[in-house]
Structures are given as C-alpha cells and as structure tokens.
Backbone as JSON Lines, residues from 0, in Angstrom:
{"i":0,"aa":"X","n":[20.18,10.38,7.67],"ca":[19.76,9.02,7.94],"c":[19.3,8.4,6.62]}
{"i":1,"aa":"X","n":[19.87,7.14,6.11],"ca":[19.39,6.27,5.02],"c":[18.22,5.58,5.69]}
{"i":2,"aa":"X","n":[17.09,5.27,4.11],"ca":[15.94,5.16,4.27],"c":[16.43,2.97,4.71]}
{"i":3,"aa":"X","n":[17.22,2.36,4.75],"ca":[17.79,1.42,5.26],"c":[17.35,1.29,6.93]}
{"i":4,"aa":"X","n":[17.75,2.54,6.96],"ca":[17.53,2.53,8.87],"c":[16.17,2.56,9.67]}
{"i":5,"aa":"X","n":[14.72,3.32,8.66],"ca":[13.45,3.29,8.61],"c":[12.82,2.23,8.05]}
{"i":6,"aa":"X","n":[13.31,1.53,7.05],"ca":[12.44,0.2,6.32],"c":[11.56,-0.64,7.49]}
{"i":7,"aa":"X","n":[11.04,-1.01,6.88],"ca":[10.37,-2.44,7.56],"c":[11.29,-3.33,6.18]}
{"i":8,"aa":"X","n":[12.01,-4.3,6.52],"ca":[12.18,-5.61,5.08],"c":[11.09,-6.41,5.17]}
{"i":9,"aa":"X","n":[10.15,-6.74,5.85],"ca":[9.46,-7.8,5.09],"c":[8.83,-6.93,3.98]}
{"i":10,"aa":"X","n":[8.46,-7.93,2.7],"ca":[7.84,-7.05,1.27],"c":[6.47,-8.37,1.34]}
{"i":11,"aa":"X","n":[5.13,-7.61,1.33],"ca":[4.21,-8.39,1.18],"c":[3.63,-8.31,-0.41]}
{"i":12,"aa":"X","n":[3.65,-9.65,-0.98],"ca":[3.75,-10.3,-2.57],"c":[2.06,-10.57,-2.52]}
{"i":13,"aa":"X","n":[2.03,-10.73,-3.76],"ca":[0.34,-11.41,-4.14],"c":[0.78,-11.61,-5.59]}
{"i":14,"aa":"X","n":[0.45,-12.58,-5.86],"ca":[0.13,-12.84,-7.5],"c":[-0.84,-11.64,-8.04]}
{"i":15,"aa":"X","n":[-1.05,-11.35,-8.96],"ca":[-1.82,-10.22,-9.77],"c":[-2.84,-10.91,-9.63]}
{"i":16,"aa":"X","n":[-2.83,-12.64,-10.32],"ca":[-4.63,-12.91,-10.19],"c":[-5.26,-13.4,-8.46]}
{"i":17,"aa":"X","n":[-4.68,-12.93,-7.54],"ca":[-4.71,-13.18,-6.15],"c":[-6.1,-11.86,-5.92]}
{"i":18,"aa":"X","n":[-7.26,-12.67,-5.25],"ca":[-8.32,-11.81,-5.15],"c":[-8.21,-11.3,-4.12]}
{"i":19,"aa":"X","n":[-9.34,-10.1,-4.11],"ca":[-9.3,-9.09,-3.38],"c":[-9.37,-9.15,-1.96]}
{"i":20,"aa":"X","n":[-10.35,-10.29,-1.58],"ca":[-9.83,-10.76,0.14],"c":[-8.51,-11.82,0.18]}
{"i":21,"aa":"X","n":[-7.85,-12.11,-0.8],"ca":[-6.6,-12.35,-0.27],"c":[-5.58,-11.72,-0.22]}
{"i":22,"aa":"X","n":[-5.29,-10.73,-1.09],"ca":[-4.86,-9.37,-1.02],"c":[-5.42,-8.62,0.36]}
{"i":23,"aa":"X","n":[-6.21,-8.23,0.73],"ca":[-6.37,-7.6,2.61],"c":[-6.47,-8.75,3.59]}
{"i":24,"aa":"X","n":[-6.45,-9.79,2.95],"ca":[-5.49,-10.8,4.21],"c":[-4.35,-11.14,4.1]}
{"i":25,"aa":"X","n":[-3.96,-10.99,2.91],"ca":[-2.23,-10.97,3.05],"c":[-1.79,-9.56,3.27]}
{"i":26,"aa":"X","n":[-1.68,-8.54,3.8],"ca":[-1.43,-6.87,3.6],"c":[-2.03,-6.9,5.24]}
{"i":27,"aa":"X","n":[-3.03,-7.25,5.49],"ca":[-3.66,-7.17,7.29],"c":[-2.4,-8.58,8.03]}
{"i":28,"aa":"X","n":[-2.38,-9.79,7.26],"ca":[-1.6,-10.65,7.9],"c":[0.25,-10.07,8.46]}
{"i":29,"aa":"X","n":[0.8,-9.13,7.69],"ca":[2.11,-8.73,7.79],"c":[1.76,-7.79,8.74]}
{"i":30,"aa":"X","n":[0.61,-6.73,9.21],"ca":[0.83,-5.41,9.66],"c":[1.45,-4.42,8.63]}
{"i":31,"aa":"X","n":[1.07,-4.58,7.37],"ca":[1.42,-3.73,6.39],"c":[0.38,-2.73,5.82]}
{"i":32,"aa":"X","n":[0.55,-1.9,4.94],"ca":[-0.18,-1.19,4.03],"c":[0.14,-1.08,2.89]}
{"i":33,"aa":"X","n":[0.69,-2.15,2.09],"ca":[0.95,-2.31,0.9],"c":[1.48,-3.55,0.37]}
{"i":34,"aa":"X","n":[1.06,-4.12,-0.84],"ca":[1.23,-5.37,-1.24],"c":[1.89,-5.33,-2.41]}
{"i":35,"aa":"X","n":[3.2,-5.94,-2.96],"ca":[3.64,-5.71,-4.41],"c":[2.94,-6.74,-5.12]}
{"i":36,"aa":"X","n":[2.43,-6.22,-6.17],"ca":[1.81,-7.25,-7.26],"c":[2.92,-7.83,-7.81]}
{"i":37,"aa":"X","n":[3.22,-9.11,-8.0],"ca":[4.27,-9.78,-9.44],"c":[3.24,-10.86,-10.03]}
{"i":38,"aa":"X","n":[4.2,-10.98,-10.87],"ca":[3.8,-11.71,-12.28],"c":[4.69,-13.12,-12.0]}
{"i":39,"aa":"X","n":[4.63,-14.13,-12.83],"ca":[4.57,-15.33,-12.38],"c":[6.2,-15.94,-12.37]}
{"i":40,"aa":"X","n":[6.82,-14.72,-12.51],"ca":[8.32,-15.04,-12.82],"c":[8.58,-13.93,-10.91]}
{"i":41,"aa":"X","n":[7.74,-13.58,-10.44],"ca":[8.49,-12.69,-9.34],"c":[8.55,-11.34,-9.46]}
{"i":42,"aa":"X","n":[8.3,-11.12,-10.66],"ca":[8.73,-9.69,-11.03],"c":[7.73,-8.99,-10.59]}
{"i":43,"aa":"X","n":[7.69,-7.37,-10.42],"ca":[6.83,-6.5,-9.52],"c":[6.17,-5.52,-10.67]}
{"i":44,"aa":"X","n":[4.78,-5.88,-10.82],"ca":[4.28,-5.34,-12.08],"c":[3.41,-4.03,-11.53]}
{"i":45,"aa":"X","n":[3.12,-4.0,-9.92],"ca":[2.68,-2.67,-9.11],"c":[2.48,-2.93,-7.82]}
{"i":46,"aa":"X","n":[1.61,-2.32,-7.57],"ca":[1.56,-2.19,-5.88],"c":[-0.08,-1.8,-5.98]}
{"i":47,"aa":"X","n":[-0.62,-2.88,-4.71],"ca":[-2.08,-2.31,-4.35],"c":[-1.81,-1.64,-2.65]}
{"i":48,"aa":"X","n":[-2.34,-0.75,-2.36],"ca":[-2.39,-0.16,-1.15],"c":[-3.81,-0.34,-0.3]}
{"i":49,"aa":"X","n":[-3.96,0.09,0.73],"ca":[-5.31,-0.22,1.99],"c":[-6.29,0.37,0.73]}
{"i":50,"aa":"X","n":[-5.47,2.34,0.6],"ca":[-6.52,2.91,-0.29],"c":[-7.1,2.38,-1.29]}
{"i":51,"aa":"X","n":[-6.05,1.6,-2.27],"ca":[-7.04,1.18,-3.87],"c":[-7.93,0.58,-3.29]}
{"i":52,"aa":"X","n":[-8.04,-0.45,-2.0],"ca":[-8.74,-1.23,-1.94],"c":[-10.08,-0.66,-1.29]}
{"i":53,"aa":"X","n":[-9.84,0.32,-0.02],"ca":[-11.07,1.33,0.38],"c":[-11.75,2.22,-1.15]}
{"i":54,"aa":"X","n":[-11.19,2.56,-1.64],"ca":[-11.65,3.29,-2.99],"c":[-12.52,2.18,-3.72]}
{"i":55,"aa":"X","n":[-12.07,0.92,-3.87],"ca":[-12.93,0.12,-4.45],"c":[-14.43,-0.38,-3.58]}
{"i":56,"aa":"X","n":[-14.06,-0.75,-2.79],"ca":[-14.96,-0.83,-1.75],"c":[-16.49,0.62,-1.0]}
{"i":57,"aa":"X","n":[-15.46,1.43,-1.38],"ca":[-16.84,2.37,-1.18],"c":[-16.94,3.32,-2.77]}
{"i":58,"aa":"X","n":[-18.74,3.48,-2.64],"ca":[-19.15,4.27,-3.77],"c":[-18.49,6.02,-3.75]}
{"i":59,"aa":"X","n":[-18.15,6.09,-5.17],"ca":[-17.27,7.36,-4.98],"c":[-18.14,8.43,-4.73]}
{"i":60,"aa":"X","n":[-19.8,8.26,-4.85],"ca":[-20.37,9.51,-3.95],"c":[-19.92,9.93,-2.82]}
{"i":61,"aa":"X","n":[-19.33,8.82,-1.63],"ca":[-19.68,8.58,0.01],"c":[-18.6,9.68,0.19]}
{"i":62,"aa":"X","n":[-17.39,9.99,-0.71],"ca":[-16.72,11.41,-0.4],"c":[-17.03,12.26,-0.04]}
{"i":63,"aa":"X","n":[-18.33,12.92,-0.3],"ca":[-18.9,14.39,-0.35],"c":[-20.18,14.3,0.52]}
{"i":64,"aa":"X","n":[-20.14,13.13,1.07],"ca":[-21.85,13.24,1.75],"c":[-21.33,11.85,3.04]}
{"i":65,"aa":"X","n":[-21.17,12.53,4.1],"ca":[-20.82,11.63,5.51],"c":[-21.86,11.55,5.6]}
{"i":66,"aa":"X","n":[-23.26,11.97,5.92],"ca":[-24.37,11.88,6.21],"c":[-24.83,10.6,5.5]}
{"i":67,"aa":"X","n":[-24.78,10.34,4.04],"ca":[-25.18,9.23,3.5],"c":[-24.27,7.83,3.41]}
{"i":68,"aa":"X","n":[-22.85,8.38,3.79],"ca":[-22.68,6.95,4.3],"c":[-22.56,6.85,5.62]}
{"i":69,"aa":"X","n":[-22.66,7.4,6.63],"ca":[-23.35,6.85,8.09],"c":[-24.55,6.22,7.55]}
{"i":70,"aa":"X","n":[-25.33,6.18,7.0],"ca":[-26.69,5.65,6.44],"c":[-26.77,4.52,6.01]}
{"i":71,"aa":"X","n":[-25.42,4.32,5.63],"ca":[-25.19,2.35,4.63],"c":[-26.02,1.75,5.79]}
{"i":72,"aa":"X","n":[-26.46,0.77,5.18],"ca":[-26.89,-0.41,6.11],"c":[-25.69,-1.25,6.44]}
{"i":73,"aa":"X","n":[-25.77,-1.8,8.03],"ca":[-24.84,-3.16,8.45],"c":[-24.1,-3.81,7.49]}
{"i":74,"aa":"X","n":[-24.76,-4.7,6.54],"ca":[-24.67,-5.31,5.41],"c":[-23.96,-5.32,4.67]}
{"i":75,"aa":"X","n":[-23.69,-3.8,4.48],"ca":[-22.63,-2.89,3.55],"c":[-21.67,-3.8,2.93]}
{"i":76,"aa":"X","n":[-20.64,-4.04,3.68],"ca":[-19.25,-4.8,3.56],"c":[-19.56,-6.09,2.82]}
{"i":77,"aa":"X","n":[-20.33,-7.18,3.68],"ca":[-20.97,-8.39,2.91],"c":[-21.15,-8.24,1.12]}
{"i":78,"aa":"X","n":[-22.42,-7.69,1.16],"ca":[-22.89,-7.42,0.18],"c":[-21.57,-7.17,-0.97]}
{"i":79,"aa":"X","n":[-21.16,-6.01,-0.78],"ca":[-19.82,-5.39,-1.23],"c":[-18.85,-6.81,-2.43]}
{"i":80,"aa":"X","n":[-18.38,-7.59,-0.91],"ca":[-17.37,-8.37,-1.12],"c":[-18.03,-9.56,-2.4]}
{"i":81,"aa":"X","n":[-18.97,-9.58,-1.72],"ca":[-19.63,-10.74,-2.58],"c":[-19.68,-10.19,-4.39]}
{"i":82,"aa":"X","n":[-19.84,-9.38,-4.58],"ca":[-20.24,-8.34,-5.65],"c":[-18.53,-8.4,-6.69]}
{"i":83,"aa":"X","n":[-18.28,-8.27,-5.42],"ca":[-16.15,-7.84,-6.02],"c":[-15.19,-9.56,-5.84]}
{"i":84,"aa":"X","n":[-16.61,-10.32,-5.9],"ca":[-15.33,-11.52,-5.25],"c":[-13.95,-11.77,-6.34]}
{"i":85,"aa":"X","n":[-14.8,-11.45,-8.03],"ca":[-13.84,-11.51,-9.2],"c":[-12.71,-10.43,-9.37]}
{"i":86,"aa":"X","n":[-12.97,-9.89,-8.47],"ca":[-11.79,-8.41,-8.64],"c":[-10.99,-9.21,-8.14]}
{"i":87,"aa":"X","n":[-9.55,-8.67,-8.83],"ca":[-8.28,-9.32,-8.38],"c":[-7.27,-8.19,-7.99]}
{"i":88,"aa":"X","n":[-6.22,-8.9,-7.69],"ca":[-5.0,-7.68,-7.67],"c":[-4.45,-6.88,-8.56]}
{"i":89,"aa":"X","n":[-4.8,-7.6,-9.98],"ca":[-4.45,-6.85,-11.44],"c":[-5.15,-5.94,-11.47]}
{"i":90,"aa":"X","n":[-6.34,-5.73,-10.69],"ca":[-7.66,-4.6,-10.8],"c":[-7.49,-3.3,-10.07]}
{"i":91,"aa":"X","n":[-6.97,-4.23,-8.95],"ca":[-6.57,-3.14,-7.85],"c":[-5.35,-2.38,-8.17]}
{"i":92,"aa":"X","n":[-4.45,-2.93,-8.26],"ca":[-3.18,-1.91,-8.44],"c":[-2.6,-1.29,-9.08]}
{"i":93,"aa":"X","n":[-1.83,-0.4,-8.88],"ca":[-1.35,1.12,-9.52],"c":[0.13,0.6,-10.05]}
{"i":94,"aa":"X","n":[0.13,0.85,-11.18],"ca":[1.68,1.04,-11.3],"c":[2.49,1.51,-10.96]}
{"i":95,"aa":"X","n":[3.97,0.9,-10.78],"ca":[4.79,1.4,-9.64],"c":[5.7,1.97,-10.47]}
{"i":96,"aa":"X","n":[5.47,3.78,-10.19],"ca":[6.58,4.68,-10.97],"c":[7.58,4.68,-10.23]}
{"i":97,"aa":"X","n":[8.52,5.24,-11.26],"ca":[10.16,5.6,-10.57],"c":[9.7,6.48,-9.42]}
{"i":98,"aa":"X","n":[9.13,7.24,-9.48],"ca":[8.58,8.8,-8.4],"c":[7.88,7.32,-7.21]}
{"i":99,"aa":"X","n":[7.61,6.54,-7.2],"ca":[7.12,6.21,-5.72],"c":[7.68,5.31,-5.43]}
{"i":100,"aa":"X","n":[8.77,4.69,-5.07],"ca":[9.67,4.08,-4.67],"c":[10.77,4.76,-4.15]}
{"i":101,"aa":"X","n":[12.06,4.04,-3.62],"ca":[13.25,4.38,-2.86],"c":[14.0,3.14,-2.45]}
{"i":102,"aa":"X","n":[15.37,3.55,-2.52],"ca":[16.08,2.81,-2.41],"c":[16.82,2.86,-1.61]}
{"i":103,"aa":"X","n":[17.42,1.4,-0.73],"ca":[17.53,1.36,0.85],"c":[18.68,2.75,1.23]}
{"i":104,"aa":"X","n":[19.73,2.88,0.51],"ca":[20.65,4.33,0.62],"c":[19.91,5.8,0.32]}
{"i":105,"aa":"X","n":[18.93,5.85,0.07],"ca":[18.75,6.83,-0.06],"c":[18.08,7.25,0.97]}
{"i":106,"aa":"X","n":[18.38,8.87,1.1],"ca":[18.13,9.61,2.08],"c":[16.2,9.14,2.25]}
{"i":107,"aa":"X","n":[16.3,10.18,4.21],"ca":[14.81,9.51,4.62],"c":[14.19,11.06,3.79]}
{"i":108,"aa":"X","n":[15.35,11.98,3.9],"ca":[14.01,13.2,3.11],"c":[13.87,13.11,2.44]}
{"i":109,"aa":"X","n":[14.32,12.24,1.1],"ca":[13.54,12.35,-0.32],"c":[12.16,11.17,-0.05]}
{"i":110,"aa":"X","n":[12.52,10.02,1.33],"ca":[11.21,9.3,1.22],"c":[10.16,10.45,2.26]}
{"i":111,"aa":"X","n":[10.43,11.16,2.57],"ca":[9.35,12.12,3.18],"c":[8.78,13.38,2.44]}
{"i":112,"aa":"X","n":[10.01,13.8,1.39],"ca":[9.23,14.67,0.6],"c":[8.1,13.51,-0.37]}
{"i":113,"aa":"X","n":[8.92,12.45,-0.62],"ca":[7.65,11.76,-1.86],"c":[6.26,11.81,-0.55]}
{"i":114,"aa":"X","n":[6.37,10.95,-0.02],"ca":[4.86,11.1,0.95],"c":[4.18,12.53,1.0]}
{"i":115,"aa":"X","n":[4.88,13.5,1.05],"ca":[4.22,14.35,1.42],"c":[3.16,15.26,-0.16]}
{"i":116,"aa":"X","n":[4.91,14.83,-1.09],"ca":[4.19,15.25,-2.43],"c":[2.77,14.52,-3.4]}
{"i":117,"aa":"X","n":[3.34,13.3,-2.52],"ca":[2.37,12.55,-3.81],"c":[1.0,11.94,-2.86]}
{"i":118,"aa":"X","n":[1.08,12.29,-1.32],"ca":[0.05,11.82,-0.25],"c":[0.32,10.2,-0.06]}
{"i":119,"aa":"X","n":[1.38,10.05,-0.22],"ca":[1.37,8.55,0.08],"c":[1.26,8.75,1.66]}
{"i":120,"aa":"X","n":[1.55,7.08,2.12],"ca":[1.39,6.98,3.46],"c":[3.01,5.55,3.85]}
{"i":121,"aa":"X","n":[3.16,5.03,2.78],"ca":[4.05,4.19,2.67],"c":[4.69,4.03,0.81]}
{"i":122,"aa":"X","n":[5.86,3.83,0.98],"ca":[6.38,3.34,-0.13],"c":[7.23,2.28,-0.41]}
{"i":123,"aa":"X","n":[7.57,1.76,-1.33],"ca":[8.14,0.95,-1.53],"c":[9.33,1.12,-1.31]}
{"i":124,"aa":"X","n":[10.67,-0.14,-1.44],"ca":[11.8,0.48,-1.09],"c":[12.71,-0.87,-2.09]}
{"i":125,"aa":"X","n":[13.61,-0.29,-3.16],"ca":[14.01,-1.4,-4.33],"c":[15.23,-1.23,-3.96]}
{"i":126,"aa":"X","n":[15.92,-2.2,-4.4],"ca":[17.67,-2.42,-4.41],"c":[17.64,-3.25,-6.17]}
{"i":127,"aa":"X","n":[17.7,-1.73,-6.73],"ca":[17.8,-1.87,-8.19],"c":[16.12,-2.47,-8.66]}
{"i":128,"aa":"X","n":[15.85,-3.81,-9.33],"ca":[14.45,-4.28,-9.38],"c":[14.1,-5.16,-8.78]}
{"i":129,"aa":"X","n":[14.62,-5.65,-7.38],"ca":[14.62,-6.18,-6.38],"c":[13.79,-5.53,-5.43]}
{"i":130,"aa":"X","n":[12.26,-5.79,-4.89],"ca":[12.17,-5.15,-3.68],"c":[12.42,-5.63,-2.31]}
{"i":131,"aa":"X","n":[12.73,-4.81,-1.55],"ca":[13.44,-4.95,-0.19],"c":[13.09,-4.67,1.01]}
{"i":132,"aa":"X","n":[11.47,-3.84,0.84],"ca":[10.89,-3.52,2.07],"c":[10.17,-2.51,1.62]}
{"i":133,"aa":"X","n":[9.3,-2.13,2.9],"ca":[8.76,-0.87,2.74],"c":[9.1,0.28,3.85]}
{"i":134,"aa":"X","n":[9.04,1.85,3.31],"ca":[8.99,2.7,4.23],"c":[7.53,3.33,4.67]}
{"i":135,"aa":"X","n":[7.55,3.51,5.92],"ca":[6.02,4.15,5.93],"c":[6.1,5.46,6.84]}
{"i":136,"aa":"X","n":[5.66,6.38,6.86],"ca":[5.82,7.73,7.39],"c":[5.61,7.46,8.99]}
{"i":137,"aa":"X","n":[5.11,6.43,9.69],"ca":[5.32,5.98,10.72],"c":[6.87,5.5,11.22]}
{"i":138,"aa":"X","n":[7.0,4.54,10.27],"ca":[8.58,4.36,10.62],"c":[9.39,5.18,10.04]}
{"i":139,"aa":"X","n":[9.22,6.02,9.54],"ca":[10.33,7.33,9.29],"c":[10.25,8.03,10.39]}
{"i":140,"aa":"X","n":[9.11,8.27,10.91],"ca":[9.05,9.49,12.0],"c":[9.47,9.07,13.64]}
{"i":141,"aa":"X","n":[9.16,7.22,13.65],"ca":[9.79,6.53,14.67],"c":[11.12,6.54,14.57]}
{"i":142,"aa":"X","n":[11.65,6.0,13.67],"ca":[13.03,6.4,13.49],"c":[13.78,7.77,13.54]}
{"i":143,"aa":"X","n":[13.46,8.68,13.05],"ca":[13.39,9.79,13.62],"c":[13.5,10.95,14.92]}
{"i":144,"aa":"X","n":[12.7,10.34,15.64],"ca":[12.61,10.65,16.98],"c":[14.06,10.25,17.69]}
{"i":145,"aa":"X","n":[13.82,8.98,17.53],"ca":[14.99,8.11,18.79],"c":[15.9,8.35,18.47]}
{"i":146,"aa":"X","n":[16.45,8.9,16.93],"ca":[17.89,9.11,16.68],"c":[17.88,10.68,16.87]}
{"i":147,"aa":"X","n":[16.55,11.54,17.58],"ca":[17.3,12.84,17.97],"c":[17.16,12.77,19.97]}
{"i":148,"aa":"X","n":[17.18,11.54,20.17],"ca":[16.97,11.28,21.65],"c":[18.12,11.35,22.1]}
C-alpha cells in the first residue's frame, strides 16, 4: 500500500513569524498534529508539532516528577501563554530532515518504520518540495485494517 492511500492532503501552513496561539489554532482548527512552517515565498523551512509546542509549554522538570505537576496551580496555562505570547513558529519548529518526511508513492512501511524509529506520531508527506499532506500512524493503521477486511 502507497503512503497516497493513508495521507490526510490537507497541509496545515503558518508563517514562521505566526505566534504560538495561532499556530495551536491553526493545527487544532484542521484536526491535525502538525503545522509546516514557510517563509514568505511558500517555501517549507520546518514543521512545529502538538509536542514542540507541549515541550514549550511545560517546565522540563514536570518529566520526572507527576506528583509536582498535578500540583501546578489552575492558572498554569494562562500565566504560561501570556509569558510565551512573543514565541513564534520560528521558535517552535524543528527542521524538516530528509529522514522525516515521505512521499505520496512511497511505501506505508517505510512511513511506519520512520514513526516507530524516530517516535514520531505523524509525518509529513512531499511530492518533490511540494508538500501534499500528512501521514499519521492513525491513518496508516486505519487504512490498514479495512484493506485487510
């Protein structure tokens, strides 16, 4: 099965200087988990995911101690946002290597070995430097199923 047959095509865009609550309202607005950053010509300079943005959002102690963040106060989030309102998408996102992407012909196991190798949860999906959608281990595994039904 080509990773064509698993995609989602819509590709959710943000300008790089597009801030950080418009970036998780554009990425929450599609039902996505990933946003391609471009630059002012279109071009795709990376990708921010749910994670960069949870990673930014919580203190990197709260990994090792559930006890102390059950403890945050209510507030938490508020506070947070207000703090990060200048963070942008250039801040947030990862550069997009050859290794985390795929292209709509290519097989769904090389987009399931990358997830599995690199812990993604979704990837991108290019037709050359064109992007074209995303795959996400949900719709690989939906797709999946019904075509052994």
């Amino acid at each position: 099965m080509l990773v064509r047959y698993a995609m989602d095509a819509e590709v959710v865009r943000v300008t790089a200087d597009a801030g950080i609550r418009a970036v998780i309202q554009a990425i929450l607005a599609h039902h996505q988990d990933l946003a391609m950053v471009t630059d002012e010509h279109g071009r795709v300079l990376g990708v921010v995911g749910l994670h960069n943005i949870l990673k930014r959002l919580l203190p990197s102690y709260l990994k090792d101690d559930m006890a102390l963040a059950e403890a945050l106060r209510a507030s938490y989030f508020e506070e947070v946002f207000a703090q990060l309102a200048e963070v942008s998408a250039a801040d947030l996102m990862e550069p997009l290597a050859e290794s985390d992407r795929v292209a709509p012909d290519d097989g769904v196991m090389k987009a399931a070995a990358l997830f599995v190798e690199h812990h993604r949860t979704v990837l991108p999906v290019f037709d050359g430097d064109q992007p074209v959608g995303v795959i996400s281990r949900r719709g690989l595994l939906t797709r999946a199923i019904k075509s052994s039904d």
